[in-house]
DSSP file (Angstrom, degrees, kcal/mol; ACC not computed):
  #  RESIDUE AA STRUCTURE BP1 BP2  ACC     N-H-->O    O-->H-N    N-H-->O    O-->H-N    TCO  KAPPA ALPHA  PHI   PSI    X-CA   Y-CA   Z-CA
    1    1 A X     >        0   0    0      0, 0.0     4,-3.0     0, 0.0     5,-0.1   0.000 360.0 360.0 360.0 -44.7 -104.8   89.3   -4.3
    2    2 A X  H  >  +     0   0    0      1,-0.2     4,-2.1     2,-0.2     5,-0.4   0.792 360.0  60.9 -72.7 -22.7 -108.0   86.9   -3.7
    3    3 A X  H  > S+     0   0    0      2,-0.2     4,-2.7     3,-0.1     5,-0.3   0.992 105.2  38.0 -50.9 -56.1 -107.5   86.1   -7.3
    4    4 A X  H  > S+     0   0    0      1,-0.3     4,-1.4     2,-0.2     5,-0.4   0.981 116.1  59.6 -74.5 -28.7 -104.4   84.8   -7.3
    5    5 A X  H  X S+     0   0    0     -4,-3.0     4,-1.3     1,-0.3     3,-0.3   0.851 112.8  36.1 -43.8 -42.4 -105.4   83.1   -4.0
    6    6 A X  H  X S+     0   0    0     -4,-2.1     4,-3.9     1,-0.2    -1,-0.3   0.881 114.2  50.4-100.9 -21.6 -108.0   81.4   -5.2
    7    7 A X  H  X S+     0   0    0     -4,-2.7     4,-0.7    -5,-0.4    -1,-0.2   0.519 117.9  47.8 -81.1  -5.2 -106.7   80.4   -8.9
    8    8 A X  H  < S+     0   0    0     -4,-1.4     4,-0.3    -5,-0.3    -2,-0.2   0.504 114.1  43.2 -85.7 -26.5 -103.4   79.1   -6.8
    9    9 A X  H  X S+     0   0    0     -4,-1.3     4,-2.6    -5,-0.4     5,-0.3   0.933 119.2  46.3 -72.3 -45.8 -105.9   77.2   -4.3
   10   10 A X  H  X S+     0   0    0     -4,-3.9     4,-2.0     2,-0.2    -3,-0.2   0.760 117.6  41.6 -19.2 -61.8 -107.9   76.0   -7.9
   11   11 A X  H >< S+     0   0    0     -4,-0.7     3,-1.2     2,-0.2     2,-0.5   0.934 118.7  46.6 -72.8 -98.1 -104.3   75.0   -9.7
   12   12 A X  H 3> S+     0   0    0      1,-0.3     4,-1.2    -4,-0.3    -1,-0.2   0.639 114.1  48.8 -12.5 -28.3 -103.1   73.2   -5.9
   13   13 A X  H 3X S+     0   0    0     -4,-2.6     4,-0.6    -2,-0.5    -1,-0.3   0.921 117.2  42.2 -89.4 -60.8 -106.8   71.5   -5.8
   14   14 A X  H XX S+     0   0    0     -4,-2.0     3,-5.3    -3,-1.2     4,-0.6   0.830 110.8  57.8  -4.6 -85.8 -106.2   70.3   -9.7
   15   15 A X  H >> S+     0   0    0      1,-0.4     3,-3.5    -4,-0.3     4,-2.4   0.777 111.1  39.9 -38.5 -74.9 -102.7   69.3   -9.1
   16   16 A X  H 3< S+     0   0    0     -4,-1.2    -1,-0.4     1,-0.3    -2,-0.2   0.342 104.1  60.6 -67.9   8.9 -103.7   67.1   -6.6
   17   17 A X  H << S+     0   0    0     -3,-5.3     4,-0.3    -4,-0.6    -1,-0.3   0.482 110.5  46.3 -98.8 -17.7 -106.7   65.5   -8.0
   18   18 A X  H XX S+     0   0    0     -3,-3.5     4,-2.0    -4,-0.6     3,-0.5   0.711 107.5  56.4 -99.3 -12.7 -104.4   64.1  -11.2
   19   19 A X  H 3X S+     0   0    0     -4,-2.4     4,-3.0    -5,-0.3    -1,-0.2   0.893 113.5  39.2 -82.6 -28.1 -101.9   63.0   -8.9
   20   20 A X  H 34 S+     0   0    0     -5,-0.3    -1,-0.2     2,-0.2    -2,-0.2   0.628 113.9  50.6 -83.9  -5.1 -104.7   60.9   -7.2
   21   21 A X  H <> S+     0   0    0     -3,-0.5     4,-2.2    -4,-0.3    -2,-0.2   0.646 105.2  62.6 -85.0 -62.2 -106.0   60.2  -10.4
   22   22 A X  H  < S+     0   0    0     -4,-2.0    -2,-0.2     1,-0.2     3,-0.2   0.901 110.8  39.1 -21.8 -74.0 -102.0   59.1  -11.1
   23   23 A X  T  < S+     0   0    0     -4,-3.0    -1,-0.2     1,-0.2    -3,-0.1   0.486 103.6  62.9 -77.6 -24.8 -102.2   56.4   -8.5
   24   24 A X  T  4 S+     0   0    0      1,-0.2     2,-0.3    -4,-0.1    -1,-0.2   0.862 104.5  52.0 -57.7 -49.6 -105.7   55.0   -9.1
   25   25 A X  S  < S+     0   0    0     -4,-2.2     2,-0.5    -3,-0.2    -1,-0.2  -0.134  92.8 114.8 -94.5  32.4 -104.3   54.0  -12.8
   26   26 A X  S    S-     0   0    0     -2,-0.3     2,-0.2    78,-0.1    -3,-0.1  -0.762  71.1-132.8-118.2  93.0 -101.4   52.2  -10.7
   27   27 A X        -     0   0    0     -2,-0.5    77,-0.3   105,-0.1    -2,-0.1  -0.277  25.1-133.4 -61.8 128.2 -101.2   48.4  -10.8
   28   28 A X        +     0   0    0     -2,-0.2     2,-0.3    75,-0.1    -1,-0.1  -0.476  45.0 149.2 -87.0 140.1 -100.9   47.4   -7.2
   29   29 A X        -     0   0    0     -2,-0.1     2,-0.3    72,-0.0     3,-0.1  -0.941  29.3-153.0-158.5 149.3  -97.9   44.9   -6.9
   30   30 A X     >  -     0   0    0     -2,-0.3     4,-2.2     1,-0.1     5,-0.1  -0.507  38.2 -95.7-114.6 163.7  -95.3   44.3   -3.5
   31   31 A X  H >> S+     0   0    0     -2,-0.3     3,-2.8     1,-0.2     4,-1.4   0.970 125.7  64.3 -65.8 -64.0  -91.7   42.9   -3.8
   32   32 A X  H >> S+     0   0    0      1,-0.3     3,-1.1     2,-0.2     4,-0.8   0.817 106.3  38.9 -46.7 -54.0  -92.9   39.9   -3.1
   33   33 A X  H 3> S+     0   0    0      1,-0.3     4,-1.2     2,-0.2    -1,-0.3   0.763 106.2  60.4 -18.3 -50.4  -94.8   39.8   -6.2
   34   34 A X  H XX S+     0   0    0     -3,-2.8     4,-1.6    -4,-2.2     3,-1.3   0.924 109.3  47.1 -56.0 -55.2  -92.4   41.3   -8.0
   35   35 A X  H << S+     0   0    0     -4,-1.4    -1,-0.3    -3,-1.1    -2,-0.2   0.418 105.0  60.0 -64.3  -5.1  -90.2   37.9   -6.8
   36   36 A X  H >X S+     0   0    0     -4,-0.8     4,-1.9    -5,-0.4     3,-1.8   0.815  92.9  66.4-110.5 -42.8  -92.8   35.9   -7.7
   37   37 A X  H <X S+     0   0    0     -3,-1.3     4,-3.1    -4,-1.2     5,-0.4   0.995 105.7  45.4 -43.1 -61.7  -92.7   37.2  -11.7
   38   38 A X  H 3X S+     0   0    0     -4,-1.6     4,-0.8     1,-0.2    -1,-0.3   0.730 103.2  60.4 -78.4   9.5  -89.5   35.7  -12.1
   39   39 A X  H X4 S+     0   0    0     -3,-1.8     3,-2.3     2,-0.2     5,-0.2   0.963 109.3  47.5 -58.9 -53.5  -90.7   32.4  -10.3
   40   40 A X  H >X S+     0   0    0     -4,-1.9     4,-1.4     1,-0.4     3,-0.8   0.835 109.9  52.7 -82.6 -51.7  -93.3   32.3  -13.3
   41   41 A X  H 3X S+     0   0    0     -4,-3.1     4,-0.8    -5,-0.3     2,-0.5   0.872 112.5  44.0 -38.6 -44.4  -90.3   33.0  -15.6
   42   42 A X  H << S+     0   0    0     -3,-2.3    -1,-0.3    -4,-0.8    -2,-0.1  -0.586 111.9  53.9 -96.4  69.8  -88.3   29.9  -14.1
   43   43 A X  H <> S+     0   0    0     -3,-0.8     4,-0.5    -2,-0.5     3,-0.5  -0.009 101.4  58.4-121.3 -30.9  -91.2   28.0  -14.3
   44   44 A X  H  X S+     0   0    0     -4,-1.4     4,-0.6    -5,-0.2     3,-0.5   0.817 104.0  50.2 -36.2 -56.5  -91.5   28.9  -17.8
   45   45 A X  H  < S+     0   0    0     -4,-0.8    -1,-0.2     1,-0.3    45,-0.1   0.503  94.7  71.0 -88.2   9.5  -88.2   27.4  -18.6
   46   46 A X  H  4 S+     0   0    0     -3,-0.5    -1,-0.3     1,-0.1    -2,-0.2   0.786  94.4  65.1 -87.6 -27.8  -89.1   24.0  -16.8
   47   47 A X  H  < S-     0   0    0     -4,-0.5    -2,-0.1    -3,-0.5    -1,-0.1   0.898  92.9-142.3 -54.2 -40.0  -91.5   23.5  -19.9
   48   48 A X     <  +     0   0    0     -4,-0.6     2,-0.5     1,-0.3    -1,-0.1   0.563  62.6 125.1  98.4  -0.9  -89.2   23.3  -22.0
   49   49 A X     >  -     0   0    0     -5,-0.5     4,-1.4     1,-0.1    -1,-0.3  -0.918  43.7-163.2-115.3  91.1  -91.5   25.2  -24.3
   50   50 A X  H  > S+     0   0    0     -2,-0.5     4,-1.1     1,-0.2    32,-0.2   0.388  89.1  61.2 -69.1   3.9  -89.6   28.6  -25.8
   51   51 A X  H  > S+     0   0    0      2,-0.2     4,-1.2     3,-0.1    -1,-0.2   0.829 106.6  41.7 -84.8 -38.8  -92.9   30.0  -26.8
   52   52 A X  H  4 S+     0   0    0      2,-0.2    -2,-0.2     1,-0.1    -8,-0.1   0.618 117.6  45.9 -95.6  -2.6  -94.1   30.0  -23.5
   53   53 A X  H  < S+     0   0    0     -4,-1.4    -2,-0.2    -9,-0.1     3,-0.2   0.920 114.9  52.2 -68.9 -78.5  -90.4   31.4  -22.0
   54   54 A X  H >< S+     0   0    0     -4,-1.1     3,-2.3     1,-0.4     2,-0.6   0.525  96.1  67.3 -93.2 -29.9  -90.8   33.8  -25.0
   55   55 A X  T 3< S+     0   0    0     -4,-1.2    -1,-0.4     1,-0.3    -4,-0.1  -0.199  87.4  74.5 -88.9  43.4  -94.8   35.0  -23.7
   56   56 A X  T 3  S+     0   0    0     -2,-0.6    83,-2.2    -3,-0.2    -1,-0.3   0.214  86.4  70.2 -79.2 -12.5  -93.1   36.7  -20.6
   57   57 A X  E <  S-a  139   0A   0     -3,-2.3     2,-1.1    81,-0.2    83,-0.2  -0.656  90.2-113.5-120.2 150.3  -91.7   39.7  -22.6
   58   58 A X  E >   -     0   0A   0     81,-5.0     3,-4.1    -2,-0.3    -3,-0.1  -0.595  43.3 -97.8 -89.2 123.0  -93.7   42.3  -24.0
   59   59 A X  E 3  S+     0   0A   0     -2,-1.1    -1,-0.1     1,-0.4    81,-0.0   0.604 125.0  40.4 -11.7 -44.2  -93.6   42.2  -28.1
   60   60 A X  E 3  S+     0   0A   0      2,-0.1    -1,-0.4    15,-0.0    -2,-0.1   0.328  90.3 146.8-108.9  24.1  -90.8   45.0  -28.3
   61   61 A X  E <   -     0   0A   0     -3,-4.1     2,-0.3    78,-0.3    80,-0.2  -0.338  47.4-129.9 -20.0 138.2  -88.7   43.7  -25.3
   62   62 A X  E     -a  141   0A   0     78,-2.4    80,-0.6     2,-0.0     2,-0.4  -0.942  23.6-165.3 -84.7 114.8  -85.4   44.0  -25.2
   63   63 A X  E     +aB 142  72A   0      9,-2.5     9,-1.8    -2,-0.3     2,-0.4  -0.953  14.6 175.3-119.8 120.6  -83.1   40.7  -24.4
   64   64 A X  E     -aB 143  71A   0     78,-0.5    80,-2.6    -2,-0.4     7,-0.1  -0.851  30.4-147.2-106.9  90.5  -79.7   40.6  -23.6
   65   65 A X        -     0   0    0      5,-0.6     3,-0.2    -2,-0.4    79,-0.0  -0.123  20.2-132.5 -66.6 159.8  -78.8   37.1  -22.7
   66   66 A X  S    S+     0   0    0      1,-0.2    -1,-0.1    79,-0.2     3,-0.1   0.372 105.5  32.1 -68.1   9.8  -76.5   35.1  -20.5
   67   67 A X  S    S+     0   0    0     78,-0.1     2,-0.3    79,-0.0    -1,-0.2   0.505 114.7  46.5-148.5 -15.0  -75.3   32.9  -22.8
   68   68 A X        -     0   0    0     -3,-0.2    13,-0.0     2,-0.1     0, 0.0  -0.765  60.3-142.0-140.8 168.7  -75.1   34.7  -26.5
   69   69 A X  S    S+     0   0    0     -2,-0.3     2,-0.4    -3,-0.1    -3,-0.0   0.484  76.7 100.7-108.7   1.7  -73.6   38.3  -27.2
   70   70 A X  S    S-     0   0    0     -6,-0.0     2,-0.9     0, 0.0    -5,-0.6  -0.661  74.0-137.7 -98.8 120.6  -76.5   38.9  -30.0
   71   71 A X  E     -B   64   0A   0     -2,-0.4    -7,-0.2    -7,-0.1     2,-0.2  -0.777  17.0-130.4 -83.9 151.4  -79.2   41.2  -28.1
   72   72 A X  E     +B   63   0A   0     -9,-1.8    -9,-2.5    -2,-0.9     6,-0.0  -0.741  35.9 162.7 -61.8 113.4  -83.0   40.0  -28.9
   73   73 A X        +     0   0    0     -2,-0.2     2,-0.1   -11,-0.2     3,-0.1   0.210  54.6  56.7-140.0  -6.4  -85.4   42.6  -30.0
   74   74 A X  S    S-     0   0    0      1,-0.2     4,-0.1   -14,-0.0    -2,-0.0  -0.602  82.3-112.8-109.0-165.0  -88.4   40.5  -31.7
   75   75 A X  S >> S+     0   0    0      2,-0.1     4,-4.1    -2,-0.1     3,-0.8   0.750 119.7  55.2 -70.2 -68.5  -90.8   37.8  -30.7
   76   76 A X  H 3> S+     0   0    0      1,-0.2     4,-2.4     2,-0.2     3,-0.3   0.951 108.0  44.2 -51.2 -61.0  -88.9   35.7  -33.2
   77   77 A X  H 34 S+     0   0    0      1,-0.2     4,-0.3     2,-0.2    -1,-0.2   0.640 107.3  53.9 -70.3  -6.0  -85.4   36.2  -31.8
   78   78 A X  H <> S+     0   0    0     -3,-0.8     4,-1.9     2,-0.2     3,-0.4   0.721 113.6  48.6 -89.0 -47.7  -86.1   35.7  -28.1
   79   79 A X  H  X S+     0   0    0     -4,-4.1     4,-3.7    -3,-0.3     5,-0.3   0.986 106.7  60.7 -48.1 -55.1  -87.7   32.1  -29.2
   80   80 A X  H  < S+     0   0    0     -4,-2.4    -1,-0.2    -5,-0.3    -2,-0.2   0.682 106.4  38.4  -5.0 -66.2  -84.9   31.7  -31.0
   81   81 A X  H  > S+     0   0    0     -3,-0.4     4,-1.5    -4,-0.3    -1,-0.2   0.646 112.4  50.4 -97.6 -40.4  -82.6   31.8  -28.3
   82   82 A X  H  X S+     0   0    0     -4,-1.9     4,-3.0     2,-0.2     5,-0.3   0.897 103.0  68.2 -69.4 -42.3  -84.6   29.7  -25.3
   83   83 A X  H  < S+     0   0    0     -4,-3.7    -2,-0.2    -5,-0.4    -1,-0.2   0.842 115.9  26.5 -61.4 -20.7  -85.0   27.1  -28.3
   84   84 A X  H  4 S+     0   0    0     -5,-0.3     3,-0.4    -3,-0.2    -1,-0.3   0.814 121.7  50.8 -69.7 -63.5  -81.0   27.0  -27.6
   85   85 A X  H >< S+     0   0    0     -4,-1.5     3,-0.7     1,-0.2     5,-0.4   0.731 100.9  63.2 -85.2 -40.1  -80.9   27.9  -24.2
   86   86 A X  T 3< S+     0   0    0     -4,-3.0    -1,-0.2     1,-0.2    -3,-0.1   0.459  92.7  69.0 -74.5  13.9  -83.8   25.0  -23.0
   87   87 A X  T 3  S+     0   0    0     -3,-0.4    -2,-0.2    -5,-0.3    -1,-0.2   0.831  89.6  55.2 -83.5 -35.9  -81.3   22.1  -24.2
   88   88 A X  S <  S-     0   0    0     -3,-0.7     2,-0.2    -4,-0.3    28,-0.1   0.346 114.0-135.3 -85.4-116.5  -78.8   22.8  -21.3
   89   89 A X        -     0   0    0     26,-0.2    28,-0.3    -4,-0.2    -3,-0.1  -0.307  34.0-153.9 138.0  80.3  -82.5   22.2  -19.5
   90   90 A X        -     0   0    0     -5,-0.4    26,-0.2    -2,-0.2    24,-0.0  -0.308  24.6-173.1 -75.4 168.2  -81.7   25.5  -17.1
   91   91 A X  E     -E  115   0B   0     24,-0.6    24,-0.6    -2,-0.1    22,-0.1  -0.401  14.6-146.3-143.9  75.6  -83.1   26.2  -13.7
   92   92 A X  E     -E  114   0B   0     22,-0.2     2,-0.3    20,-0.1    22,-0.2  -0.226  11.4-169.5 -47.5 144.9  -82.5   29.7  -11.9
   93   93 A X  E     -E  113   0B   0     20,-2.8    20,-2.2     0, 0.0     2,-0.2  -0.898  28.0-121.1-125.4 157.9  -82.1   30.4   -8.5
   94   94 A X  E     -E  112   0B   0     -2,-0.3    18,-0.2    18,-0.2     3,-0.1  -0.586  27.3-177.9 -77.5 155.4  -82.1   34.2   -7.1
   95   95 A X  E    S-     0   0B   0     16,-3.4     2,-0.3     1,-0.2    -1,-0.2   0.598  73.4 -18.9-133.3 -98.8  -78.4   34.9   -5.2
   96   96 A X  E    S-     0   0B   0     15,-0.2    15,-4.8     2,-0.0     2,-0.3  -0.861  71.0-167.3-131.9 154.7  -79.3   38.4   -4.1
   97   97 A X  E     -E  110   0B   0     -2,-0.3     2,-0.2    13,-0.2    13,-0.2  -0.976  13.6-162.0-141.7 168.6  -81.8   40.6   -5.4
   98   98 A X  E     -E  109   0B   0     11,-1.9    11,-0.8    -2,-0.3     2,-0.4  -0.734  24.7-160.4-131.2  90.0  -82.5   44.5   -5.0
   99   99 A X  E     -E  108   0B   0     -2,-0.2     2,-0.4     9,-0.2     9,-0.2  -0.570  11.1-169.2 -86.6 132.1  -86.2   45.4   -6.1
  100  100 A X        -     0   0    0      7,-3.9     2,-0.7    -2,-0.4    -2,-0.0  -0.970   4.5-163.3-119.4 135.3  -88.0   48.7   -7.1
  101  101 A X        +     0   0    0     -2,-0.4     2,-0.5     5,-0.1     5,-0.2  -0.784  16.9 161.3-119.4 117.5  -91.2   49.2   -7.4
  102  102 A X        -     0   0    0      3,-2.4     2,-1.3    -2,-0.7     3,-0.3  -0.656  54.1 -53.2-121.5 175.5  -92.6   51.9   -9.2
  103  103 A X  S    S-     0   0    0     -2,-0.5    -1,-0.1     1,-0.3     3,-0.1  -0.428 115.8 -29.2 -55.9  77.0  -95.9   53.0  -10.8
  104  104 A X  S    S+     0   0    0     -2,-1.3    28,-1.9   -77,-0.3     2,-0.5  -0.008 129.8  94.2  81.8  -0.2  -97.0   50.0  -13.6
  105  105 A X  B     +C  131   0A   0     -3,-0.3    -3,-2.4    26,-0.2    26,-0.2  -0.893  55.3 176.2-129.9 152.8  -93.3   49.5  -13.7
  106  106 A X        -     0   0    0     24,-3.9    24,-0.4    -2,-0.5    -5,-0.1  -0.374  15.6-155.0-117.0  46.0  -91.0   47.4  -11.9
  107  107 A X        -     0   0    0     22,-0.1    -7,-3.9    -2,-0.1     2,-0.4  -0.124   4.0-174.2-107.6 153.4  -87.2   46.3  -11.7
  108  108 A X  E     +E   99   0B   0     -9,-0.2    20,-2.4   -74,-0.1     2,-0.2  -0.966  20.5 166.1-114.0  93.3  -85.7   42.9  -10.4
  109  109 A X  E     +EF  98 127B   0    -11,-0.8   -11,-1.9    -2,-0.4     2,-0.3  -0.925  23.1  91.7-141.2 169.1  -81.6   43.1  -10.3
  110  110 A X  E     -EF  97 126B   0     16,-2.0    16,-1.0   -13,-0.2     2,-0.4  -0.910  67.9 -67.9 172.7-179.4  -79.4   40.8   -8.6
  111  111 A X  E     + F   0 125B   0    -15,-4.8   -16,-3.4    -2,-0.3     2,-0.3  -0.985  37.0 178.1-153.0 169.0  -77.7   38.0   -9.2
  112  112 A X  E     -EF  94 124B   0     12,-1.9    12,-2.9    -2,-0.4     2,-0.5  -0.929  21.5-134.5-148.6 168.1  -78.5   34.3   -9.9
  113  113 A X  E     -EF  93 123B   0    -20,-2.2   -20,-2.8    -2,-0.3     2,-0.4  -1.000  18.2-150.4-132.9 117.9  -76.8   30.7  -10.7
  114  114 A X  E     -EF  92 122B   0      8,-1.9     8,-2.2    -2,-0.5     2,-0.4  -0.909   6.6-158.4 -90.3 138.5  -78.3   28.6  -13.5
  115  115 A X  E     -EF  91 121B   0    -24,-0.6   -24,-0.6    -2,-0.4     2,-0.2  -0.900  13.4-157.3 -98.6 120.8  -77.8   25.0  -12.9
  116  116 A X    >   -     0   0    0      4,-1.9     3,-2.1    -2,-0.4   -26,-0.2  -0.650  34.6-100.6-105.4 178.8  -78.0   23.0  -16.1
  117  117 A X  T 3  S+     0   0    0      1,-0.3   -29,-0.1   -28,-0.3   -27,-0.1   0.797 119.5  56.8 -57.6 -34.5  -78.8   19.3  -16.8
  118  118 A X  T 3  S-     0   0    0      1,-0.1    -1,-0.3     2,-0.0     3,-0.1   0.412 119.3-104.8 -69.5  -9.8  -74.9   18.6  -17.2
  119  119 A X  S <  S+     0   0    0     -3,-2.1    -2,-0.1     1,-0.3    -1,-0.1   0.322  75.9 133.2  82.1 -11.2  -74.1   19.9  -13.9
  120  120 A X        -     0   0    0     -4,-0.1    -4,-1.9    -5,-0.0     2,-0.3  -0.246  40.5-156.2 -83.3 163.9  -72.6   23.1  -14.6
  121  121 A X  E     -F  115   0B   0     -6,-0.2     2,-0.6    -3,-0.1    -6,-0.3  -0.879   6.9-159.5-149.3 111.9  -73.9   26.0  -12.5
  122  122 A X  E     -F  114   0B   0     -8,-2.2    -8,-1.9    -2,-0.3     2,-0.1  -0.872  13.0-150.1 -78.6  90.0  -73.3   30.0  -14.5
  123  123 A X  E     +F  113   0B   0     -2,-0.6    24,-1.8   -10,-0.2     2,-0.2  -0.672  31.0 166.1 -75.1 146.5  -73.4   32.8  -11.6
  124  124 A X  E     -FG 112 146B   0    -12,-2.9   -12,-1.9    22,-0.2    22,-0.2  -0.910  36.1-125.3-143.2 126.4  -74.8   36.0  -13.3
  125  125 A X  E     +F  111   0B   0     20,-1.2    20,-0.3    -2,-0.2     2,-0.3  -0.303  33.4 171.7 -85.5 167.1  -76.2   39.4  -12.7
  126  126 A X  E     -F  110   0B   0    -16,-1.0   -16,-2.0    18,-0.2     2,-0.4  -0.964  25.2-153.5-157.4 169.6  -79.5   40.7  -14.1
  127  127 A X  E     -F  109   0B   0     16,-1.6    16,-0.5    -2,-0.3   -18,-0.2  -0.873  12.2-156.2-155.6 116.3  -81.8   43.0  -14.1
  128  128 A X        -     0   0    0    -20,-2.4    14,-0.2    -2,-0.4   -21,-0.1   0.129   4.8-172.4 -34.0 161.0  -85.6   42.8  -15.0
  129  129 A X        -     0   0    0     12,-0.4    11,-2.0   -22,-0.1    12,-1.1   0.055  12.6-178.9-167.1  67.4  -87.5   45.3  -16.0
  130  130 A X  E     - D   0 139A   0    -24,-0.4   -24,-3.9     9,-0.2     2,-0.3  -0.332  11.7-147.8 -98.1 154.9  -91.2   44.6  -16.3
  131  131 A X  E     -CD 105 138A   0      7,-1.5     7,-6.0   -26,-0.2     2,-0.9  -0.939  22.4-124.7-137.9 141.0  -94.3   46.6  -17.3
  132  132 A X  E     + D   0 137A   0    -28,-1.9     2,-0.8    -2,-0.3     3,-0.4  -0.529  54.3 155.3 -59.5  52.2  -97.9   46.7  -16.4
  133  133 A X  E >   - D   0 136A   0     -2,-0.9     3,-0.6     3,-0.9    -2,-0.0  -0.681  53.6  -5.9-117.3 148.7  -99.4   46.1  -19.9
  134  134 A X  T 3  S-     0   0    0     -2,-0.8    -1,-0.3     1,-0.3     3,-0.0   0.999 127.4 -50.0  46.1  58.9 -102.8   44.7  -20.9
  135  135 A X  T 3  S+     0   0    0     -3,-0.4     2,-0.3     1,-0.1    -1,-0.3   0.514 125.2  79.4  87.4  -6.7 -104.0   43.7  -17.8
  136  136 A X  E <  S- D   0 133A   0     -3,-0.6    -3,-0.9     2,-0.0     2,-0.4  -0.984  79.5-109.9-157.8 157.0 -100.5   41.7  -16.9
  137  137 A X  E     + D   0 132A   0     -2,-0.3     2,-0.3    -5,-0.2    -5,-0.2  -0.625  46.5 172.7-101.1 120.2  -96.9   42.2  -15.7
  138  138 A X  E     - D   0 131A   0     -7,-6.0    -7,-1.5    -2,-0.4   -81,-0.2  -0.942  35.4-105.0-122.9 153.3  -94.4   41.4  -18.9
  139  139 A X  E     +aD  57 130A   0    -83,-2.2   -81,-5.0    -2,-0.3   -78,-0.3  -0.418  37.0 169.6 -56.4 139.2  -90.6   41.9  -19.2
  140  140 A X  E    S+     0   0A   0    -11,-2.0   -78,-2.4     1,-0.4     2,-0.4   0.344  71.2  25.6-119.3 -17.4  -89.6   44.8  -21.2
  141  141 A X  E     +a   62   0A   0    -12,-1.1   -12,-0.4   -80,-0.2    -1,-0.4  -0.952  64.0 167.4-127.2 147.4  -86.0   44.9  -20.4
  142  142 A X  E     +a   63   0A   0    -80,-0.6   -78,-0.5    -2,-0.4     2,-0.5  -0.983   3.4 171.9-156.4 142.2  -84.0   42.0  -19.4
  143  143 A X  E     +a   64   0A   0    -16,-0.5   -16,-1.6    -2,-0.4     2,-0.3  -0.841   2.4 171.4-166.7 130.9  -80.1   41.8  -19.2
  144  144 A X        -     0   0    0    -80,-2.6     2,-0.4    -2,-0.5   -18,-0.2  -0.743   5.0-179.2-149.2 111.5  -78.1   39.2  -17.9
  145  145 A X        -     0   0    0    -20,-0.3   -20,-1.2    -2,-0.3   -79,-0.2  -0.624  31.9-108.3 -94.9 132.7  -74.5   38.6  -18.0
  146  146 A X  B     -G  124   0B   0     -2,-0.4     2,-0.4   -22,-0.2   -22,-0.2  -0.362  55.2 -87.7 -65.4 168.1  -72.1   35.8  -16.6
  147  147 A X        -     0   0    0    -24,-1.8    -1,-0.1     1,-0.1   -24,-0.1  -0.404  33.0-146.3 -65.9 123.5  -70.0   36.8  -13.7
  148  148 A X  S    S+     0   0    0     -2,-0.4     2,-0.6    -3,-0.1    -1,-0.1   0.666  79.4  76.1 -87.2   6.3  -66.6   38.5  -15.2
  149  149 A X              0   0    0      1,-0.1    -2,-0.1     0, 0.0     0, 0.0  -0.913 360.0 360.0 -87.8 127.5  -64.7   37.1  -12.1
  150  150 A X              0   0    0     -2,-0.6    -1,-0.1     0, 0.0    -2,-0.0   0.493 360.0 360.0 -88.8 360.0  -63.7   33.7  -11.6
């Protein structure tokens, strides 16, 4: 019986030494933060510059845009697509947002209205999905649709 007692206290002492281990290896970021990645994203599209929209997503992101039905799965095709999408010269604003923050990963979903240069304003939902890699928080998931109500 003091075997298994003590190779259950061992396992239990373990257990909790990777879990603390777990959390160490945990990039610290707050909602606000979180809210603050996609400022740095719409601040990205004020540039005007689709390479530097395009250096928010991590090399195999996944893009579903608001504005095309093709999703974006390179580098190349996510330039591609701001080189398009930074003529209407957009600006998001956040609507509503719901944020989760979990352990080097992150999501931001919601909704938002881009305003373009013309005047025209596209409410939309999205949802973020950012990862803690190499030292900095990049989109891995992104999906954003216009509103299917009018």
């Amino acid at each position: 019986m003091r075997l298994i007692l003590a190779a259950a206290a061992v396992l239990f002492t373990l257990s909790f030494q990777q879990a603390i281990a777990a959390t160490a290896d945990c990039a610290p970021i707050t909602e606000d933060g979180v809210a603050k990645l996609f400022d740095r994203w719409n601040a990205s599209l004020a540039t005007q510059d689709s390479e530097k929209v395009a250096a928010n997503y991590a090399k195999d992101a996944i893009l579903l845009p608001t504005l095309s039905n093709t999703p974006r799965l390179t580098h190349e095709q996510r330039v591609a697509y701001f080189n398009d999408f930074l003529k209407k010269r957009p600006k998001g604003s956040v609507d509503s947002r719901v944020i989760r923050v979990g352990c080097n990963m992150v999501t931001d979903s919601g909704t938002y209205t881009f305003s373009f240069a013309d005047g025209t304003k596209v409410p939309a939902r999205y949802t973020y999905i950012y990862e803690f890699l190499d030292e900095t928080w990049l989109i891995t998931g992104h999906h954003s649709s216009m509103m299917p109500e009018k």
